[in-house]
Steps between C-alpha positions, in 0.01 A plus 500: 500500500537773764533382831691741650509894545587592159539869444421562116578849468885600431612815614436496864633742763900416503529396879205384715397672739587807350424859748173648547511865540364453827447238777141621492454425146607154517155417710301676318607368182597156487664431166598815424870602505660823350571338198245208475111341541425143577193381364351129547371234297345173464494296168413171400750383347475150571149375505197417316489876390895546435395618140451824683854510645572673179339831591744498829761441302377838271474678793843430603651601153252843506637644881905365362373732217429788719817465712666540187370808437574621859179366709288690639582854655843327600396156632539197324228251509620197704234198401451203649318278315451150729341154351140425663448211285106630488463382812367697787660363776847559338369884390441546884852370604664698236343838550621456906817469333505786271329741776662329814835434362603695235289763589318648147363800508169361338377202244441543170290268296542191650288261299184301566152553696561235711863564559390871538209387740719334755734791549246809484377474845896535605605750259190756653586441878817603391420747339723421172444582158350210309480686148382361165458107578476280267155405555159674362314373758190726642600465838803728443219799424437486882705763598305534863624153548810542327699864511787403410427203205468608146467318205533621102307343288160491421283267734393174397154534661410790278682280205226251567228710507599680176506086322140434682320817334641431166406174500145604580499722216707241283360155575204381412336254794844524670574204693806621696799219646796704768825309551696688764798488722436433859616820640381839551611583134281217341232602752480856345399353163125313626458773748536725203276301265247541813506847523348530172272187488303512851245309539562378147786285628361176525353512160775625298801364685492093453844378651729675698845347593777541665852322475812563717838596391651198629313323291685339182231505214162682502342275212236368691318776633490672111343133425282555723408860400456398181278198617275749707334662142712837548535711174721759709803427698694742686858377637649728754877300588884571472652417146596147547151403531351730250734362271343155580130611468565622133619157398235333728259739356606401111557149568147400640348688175311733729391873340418738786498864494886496720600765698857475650614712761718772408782405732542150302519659112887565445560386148865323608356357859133347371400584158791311344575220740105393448519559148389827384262339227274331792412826688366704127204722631594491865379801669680741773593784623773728458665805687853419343667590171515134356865418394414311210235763396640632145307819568755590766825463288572832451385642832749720615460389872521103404761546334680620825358157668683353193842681535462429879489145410737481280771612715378425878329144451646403163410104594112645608213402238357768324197336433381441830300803623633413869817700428252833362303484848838471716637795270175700535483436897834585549459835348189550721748451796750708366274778466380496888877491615542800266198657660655390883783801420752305685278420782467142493364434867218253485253771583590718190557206232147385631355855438648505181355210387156639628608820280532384132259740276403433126822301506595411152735169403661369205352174508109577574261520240490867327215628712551332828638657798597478847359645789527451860427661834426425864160336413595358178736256439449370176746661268382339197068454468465504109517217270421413140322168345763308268459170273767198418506491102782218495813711465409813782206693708335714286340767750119598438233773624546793744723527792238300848596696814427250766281546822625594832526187669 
């Protein structure tokens, strides 16, 4: 595992240090040289969510990708991607390093709410980019609180609210059960369910637990989900554990209407590790072009994702949909430094980022786009129901824009 600073790009300015046009420049834009950017990162690749150290590893392989084709108007992207382990207190002590010591311009996705949580009161007092983390959570639509936090994909509050209304117009005498990680991204999911329910909560919602990522197993609290009469369970948890409530789910004989959240439904990560025929008729949702979707094997634009592969992260699994999100973030980020016009001070990459309009990407759902500005910052806001049918997720019904929460 990565323990150390590991820089994962190739292609790097040639000397260190090299010469700023001016001494004046240097303090206004750390991380900028003539010829290169520095951008940060956290990843957990160690850790009970190190199934998601794939998507830094993507990310790597898509900016060693653009320095082969010359950067970006004559900088090379210098990224350091640093080992967090999921754990916050190591996200805080590597982000000092990356800003302190080796002095990146901005971050760039690092992953996790709670990893993201622990650093976002730092990153604003210092007024440093904190673009596109790896988190959904609602919090990150604050941007009173938070100016200079962004996230990218759609928010798992509004995800929850879009599985509570069709269960009320699905499920008859719904008796609903929440599992849910103890963190601010679990949180989202019942707060979510809430929204929609009301006063309706205590007669609709039966069980509500929570588990903990240091825990080892999570079969007791599905026991006692299923124990508590519940004909609807909702998980909201990183893929290890989702894996482990499919099987839980099949073993124990239990039938609810499931809903899985969407950040836990990569074929390669969670669908096959469970065993893909316990999870038929599993419901989510679905901003992504699927991987394993047959419908998309002649798209044009995945089969640049494909090529990408193929040549940058020929080891990477095609079938887990971690590597699509990494590729489709990445591009998002490409096309803010594109808009920065060589300007990559912190000020101008953050209005940049505040600046995307009907932004299209190669990965997103034909239909969706992104759009940002200094009171928005949720790129991404529309989704699409999908179902498990054993083999892939066969999407459903008409593109759900979510609320503004």
């Amino acid at each position: 595992m990565i323990n150390r600073r590991t820089i994962l790009t190739t292609g790097v300015a040639a000397a260190a240090g090299s010469l700023l046009t001016t001494g004046a420049r240097a303090a206004d834009m750390p991380g900028v040289t003539a010829t290169s950017l520095k951008i940060g990162n956290t990843m957990p690749y160690s850790g009970p969510a190190s199934s998601y150290s794939v998507i830094g590893r993507t990310e790597s392989a898509f900016f060693k990708m653009i320095n082969d084709q010359g950067g970006v108007d004559g900088h090379k992207i210098d990224f350091i991607s640093l080992d967090d382990g999921y754990s916050p207190p190591k996200t805080v002590e590597q982000i000092r390093r990356l800003v302190e010591q080796d002095e990146v311009a901005f971050t760039f996705q690092t992953l996790g709410t709670p990893c993201n949580s622990a650093i976002a009161e730092y990153m604003n007092h210092k007024k440093i980019p904190q673009l596109f983390v790896g988190s959904g959570a609602s919090k990150w639509s604050d941007y009173k609180k938070y100016p200079w936090t962004m996230g990218w994909q759609p928010n798992y509050r509004t995800e929850a609210q879009i599985y509570a209304k069709y269960m009320q117009a699905n499920v008859k005498n719904p008796k609903m059960g929440i599992l849910f990680q103890n963190d601010d991204f679990g949180k989202d999911y019942p707060a979510g369910v809430r929204d929609i329910l009301g006063d309706d909560w205590d007669k609709i919602v039966v069980k509500s637990v929570s588990y903990e990522t240091t825990d080892t197993k999570i079969d007791s609290q599905i026991a006692e989900l299923q124990g508590s009469g519940a004909n609807v369970f909702l998980f909201a948890g990183i893929p290890k554990f989702a894996a482990q409530s499919i099987r839980k789910v099949y073993d124990l004989q239990w039938k609810p209407t499931f809903f899985m959240t969407n950040v836990s439904i990569s074929v390669g990560t969670v669908m096959q590790p469970a065993g893909p025929e316990k999870a038929v008729g599993m419901l989510s949702t679905q901003y992504l072009k699927d991987p394993t979707d047959p419908s998309w094997t002649n798209d044009p634009d995945m089969k640049t994702w494909r090529a990408f592969m193929a040549k940058y992260l020929p080891d990477g699994d095609t079938t887990d949909a971690s590597t699509v999100f990494a590729y489709g973030i990445s591009t998002t980020m490409l096309q803010v430094l594109k808009q920065c016009k060589g300007d990559f001070s912190r000020a101008n990459v953050m209005k940049e980022a505040q600046n995307l309009r009907d932004n299209t990407n190669p990965i997103l759902l034909p239909g969706i786009k992104i759009g940002t500005s200094l009171t928005d910052h949720r790129p991404i806001k529309a989704m699409q129901f999908q179902k498990w049918d054993g083999k892939t997720w066969v999407r459903f019904g008409d593109m759900i824009e979510g609320a503004n929460v």
